[in-house]
N, C-alpha and C positions, 0 to 999 in steps of 0.2 A: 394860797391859790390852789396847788394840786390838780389834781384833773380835770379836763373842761368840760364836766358834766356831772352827773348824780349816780349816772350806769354803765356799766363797762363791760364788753365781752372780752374773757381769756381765754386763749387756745393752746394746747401744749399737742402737738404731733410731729411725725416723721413721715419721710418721703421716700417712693422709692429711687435707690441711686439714679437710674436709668430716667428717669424723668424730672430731675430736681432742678435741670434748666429752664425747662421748659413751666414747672410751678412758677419757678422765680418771674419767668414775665408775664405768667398767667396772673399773679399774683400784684403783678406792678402795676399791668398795663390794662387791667378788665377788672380784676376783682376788687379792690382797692376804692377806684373809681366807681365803682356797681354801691358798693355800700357805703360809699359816702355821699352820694344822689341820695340813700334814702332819710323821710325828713329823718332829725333827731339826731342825726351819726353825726361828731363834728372832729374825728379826729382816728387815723387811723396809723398803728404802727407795726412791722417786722423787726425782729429779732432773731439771730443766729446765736447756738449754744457754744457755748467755753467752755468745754468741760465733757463731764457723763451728763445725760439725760436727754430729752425729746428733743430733736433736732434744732425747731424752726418754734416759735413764741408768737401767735398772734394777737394786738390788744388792741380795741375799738373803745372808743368812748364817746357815749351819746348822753342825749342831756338829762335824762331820767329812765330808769327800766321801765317803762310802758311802753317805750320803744319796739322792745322785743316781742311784744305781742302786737303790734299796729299793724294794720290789713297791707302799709305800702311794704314791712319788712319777712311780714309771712306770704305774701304770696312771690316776692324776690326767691321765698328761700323752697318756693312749691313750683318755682319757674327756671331753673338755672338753664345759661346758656350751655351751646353744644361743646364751648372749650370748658366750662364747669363742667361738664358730662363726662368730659373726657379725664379730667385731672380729679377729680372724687375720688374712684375707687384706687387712685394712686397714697393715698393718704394712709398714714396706719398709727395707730394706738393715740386714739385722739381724744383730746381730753376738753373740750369746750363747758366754759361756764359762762353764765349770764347772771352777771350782779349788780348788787346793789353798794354804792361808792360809800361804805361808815364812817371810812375818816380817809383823807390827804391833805398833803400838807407839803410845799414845798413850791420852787420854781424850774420852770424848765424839761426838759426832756434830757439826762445823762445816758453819756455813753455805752455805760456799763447797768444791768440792771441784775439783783437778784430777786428769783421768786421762791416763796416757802408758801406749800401746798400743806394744811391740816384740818383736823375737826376738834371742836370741842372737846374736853372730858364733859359729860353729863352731869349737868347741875353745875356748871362753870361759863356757861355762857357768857352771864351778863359781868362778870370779873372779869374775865379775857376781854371781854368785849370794850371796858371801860379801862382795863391797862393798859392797850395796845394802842387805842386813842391816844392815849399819852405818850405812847412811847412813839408814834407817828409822827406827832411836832419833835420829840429832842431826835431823834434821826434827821428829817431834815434838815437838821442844823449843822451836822457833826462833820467837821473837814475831809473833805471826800466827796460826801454825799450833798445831792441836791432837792431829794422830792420820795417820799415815802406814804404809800396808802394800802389801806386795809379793805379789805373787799370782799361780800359776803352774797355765796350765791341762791340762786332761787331753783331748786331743783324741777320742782313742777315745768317751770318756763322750759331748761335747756331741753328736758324731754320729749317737749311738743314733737309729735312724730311729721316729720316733712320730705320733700322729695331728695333735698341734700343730704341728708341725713340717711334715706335710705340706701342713694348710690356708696356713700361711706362702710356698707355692713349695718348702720343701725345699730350700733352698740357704743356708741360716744362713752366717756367716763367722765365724771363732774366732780371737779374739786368745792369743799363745804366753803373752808374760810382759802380765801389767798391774802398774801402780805407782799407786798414788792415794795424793795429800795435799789433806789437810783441815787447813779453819780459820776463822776470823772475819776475815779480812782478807784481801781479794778481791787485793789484789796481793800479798801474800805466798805466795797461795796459787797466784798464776798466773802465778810466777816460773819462765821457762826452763830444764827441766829437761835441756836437749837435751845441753848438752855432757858433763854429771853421767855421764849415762848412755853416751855416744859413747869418755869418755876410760876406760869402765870393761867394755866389751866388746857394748855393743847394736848390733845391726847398724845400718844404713841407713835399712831402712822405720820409721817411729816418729811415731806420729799423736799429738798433745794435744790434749786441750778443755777447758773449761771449765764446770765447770756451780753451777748454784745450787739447796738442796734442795725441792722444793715438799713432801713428807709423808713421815713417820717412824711405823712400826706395828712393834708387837713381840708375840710370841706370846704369845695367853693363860695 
C-alpha cells in the first residue's frame, strides 16, 4: 500500500525559538487545512526531530506530482495569507522537495520515522534505483518497522519562484533522492542506513535524522 499517492512534498527546516508556538498552530490550524483544500493533496503530516538535524519534518502527499504545478496549488503558493506573512520569514535553512513516489511499501503511519537525504554517484542511477526498490518491500517487513519509500525529486518544479518562497529568502535547498523508514520502534527505525546505501551507488554527501511524529491530518 505505502503512500496515498504517486507525489510527495518533503520539508526539512528550523524555527525561530521565539516563534515556534506560534508555527505550531499556524501550522495546525491554517496551514495544514489551506493544503489539503487543494485538489490532489490527500494527506498531510508533522514531525518533530530526535536527535541532531532540522528541527520540524514536513510531508504532504498528493495523488501524482502534477499536483505541484496545478494553477489551484500555484497561485495558493503566490497568495499566502497574512498569518503565512507573518511566519515565512520565521523559517530558516529549509530544504523543500517535490517528488516523485519510486517505490513504497508498507502500512500505516509509524511513530518513529527516519529520513536519509542523497544523490546518486554518476552513472548509478538506474542500480540504486532498482536496489532500493527492493530493499523498500524487505524493510517494510522487518520487526519494528511498518512502511518504507523512496522518493525522487524534481528540481525544476521545487524551484519555481513564488511569493512563499520569496518571503523565506529564496534560497530553499533540495534534496535529489530521499528514503524514509517508518515504524514503532525507535531503534529499528534508527538503524544505520549508511552502508545499505554507499555499497548500492549513493554518493558521499548523505545526511539522516531522526524524527518522531507530533500530527497526522488527512483530506476531507
Amino acid at each position: 500500500m505505502g503512500l496515498a499517492g504517486s507525489g510527495a512534498l518533503v520539508a526539512w527546516h528550523d524555527i525561530d525559538e521565539s516563534r515556534q508556538a506560534e508555527y505550531l498552530d499556524w501550522h495546525s490550524h491554517e496551514h495544514m487545512p489551506e493544503r489539503l483544500a487543494i485538489p490532489g493533496f490527500v494527506e498531510a503530516r508533522r514531525y518533530s526531530v530526535a536527535g541532531p538535524g532540522p528541527a520540524f519534518l514536513i510531508l504532504y502527499a498528493v495523488v501524482d506530482p502534477e499536483v505541484f504545478e496545478s494553477k489551484a496549488y500555484l497561485e495558493r503558493l503566490d497568495h499566502p495569507s497574512e498569518w503565512t506573512q507573518r511566519i515565512m520569514p520565521a523559517l530558516r535553512n529549509m530544504n523543500r522537495s517535490l517528488c516523485r513516489v519510486e517505490a513504497s511499501s508498507g502500512f500505516g503511519a509509524g511513530c518513529w520515522l527516519q529520513t536519509l537525504r542523497f544523490s546518486p554517484d554518476a552513472g548509478r542511477e538506474a542500480s540504486l534505483r532498482d536496489a532500493l526498490t527492493g530493499e523498500v518491500r524487505l524493510l517494510a517487513m522487518q520487526p519494528g518497522l511498518c512502511a518504507a519509500h523512496l522518493l525522487i525529486s524534481d528540481r525544476d518544479k521545487a524551484r519555481t519562484p513564488t511569493r512563499e518562497a520569496a518571503l523565506r529568502g529564496g534560497h530553499d535547498s533540495v534534496a535529489d533522492w530521499v528514503l524514509l523508514i517508518e515504524g514503532y520502534n525507535r531503534a529499528a527505525v534508527a538503524q544505520d542506513q549508511t552502508a545499505l546505501l554507499r555499497q548500492n551507488g549513493a554518493g558521499p554527501d548523505l545526511a539522516a535524522n531522526l524524527y518522531t511524529i507530533d500530527y497526522v491530518r488527512v483530506a476531507p
